[in-house]
C-alpha positions in Angstrom: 25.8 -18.3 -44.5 27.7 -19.5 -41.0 25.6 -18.4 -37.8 28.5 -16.4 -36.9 28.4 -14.0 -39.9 24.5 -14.4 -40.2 23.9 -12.9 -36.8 26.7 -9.7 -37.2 24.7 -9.1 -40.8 21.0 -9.1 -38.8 22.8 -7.0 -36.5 24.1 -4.2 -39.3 20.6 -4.9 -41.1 18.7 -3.6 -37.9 21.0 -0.3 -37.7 20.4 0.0 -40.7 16.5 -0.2 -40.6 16.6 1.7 -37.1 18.8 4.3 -39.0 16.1 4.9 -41.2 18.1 3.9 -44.2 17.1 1.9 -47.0 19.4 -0.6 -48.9 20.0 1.9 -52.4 21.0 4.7 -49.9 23.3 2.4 -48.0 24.7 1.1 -51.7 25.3 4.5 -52.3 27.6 5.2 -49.4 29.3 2.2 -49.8 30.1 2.0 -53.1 28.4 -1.6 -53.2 24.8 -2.3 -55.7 21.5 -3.0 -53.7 21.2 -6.1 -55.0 25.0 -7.1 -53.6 23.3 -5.4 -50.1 20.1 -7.1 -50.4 21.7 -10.6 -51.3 23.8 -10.4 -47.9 21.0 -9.3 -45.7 18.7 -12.0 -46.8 21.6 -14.5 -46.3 22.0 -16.0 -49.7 25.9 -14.6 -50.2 28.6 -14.5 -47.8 29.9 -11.0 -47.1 33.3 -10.7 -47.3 35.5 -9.2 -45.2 35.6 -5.7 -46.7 32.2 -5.3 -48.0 30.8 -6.1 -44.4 33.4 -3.3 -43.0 32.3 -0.7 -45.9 28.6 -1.8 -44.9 29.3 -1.1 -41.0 31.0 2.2 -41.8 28.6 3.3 -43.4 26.4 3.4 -41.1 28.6 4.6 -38.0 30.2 1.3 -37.0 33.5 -0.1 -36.4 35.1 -3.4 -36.2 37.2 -3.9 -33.5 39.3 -6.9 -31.9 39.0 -6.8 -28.6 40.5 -9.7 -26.1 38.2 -12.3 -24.7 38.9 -11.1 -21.1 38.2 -7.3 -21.8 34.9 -8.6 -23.7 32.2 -7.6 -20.7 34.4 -5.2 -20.1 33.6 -3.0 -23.3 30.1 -4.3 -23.5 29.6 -2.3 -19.9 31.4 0.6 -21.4 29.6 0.4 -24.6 26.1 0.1 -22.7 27.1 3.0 -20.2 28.2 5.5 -22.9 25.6 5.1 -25.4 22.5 7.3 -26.6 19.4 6.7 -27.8 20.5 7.7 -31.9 23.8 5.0 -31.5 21.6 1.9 -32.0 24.0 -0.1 -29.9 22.6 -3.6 -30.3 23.9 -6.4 -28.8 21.9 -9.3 -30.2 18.8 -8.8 -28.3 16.7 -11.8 -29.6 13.4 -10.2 -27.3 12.6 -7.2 -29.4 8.8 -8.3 -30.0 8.6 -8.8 -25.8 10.2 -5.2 -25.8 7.9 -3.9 -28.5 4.8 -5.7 -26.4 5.9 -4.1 -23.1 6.6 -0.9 -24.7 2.8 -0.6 -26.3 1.3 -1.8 -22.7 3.2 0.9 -21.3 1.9 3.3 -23.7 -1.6 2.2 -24.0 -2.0 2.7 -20.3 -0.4 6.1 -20.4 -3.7 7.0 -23.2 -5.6 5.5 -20.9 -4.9 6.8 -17.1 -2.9 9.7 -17.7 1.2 9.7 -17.5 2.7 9.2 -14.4 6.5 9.9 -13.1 6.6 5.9 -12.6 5.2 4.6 -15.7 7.9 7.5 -17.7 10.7 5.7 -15.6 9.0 2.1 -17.1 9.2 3.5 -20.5 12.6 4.9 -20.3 14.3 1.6 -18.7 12.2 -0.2 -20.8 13.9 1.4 -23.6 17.4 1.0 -22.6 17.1 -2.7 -21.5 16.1 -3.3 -24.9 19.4 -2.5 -26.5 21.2 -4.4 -23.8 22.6 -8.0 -23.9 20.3 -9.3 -21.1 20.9 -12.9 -19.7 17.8 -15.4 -19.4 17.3 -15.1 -16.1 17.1 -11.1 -16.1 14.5 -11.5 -18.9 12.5 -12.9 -17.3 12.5 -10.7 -14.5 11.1 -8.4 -17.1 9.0 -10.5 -18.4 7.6 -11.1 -14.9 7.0 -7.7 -14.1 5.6 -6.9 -17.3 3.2 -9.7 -16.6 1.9 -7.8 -13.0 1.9 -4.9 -14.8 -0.6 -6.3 -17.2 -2.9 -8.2 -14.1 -3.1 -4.6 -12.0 -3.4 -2.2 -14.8 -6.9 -1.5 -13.9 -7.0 -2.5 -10.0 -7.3 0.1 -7.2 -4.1 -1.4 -6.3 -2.2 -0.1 -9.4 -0.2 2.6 -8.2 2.0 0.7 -5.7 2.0 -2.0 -8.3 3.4 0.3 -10.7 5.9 2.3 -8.5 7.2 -1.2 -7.7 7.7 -2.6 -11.2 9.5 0.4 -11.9 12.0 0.2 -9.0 12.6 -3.1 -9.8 13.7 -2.2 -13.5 15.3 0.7 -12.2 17.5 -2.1 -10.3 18.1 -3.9 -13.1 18.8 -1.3 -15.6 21.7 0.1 -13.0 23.0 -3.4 -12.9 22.9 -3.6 -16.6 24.5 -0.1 -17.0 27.3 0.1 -13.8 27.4 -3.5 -12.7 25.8 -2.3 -9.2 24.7 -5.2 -7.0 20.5 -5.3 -7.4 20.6 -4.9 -3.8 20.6 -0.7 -2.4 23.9 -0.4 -0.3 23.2 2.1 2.8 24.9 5.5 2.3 27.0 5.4 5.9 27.7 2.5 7.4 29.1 2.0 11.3 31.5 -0.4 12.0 32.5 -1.8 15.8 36.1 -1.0 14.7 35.7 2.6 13.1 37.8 4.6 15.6 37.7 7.9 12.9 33.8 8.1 13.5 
């Protein structure tokens, strides 16, 4: 199987997984045998062109051409407008990061009680992980992840923490809006502002 159709079949293959449904049920809405469905996902037949389309349909999917330039464009939109049940995946290859974070976060809720900033790490946390984030934005979450890690159980923590999650709230809005990571003032005074 080409790279190019192998990664848009992973892609279908984890909706369908996060959808909860297994390869007979999807054969069933599609019309297609499991073991046609099970020999695509695994990579040892080619899909064609209208079995991949009844696959993506079936679970809530659709193609769509879209031209090079507007490409970011709809990724932004499709990032913005999304929910938690769409499964809008844009070929995140740092789920088990995610999945590590995610537990860290959890473990230290069990552990010191739930606060407003680690339920703001969790929630970002969770939306970053759908999105299509560049290397260097990674690793920014990797990086804080790290700190959170080192000052889980310091005196220290809490500023610690209430930092981390500002600077994944940054980068979440950046992800979601394409806002600068840097706050903008609310009023600004200019020299040549005669209206002010």
């Amino acid at each position: 199987m080409g790279y190019k159709s192998e990664h848009l079949v992973s892609q279908v293959r984890e909706v369908r997984e996060a959808s909860g449904l297994s390869q007979r049920a999807l054969s069933e809405r599609t019309g297609q045998t499991q073991s046609h469905i099970s020999q695509i996902e695994s990579g040892k037949m080619e899909p064609g062109l209208s079995s991949f389309i009844d696959m993506a349909r079936a679970l809530d999917l659709e193609l769509v051409l879209v031209p090079k330039k507007l490409v970011s464009g709809v990724a932004a939109l499709m990032r913005s407008q999304a929910t938690p049940d769409m499964h809008v995946h844009a070929g995140q290859p740092n789920d088990k990061r995610f999945a590590r974070a995610e537990r860290l976060v959890k473990k230290l809720k069990q552990v010191y009680g739930s606060s407003a900033d680690l339920d703001r790490i969790e929630a970002y946390l969770r939306f970053l992980r759908r999105v299509n984030l560049s290397d260097q934005e990674m690793q920014l979450v990797r990086g804080e992840m790290d700190r959170l890690e080192r000052h889980q159980a310091s005196p220290q923590a809490d500023p610690v923490v209430h930092d981390i999650a500002q600077a994944l709230q940054r980068l979440r809005n950046s992800a979601a809006h394409g806002v600068p990571s840097e706050p903008r003032p609310a009023y600004a005074l200019d020299d040549g502002d005669e209206n002010a």
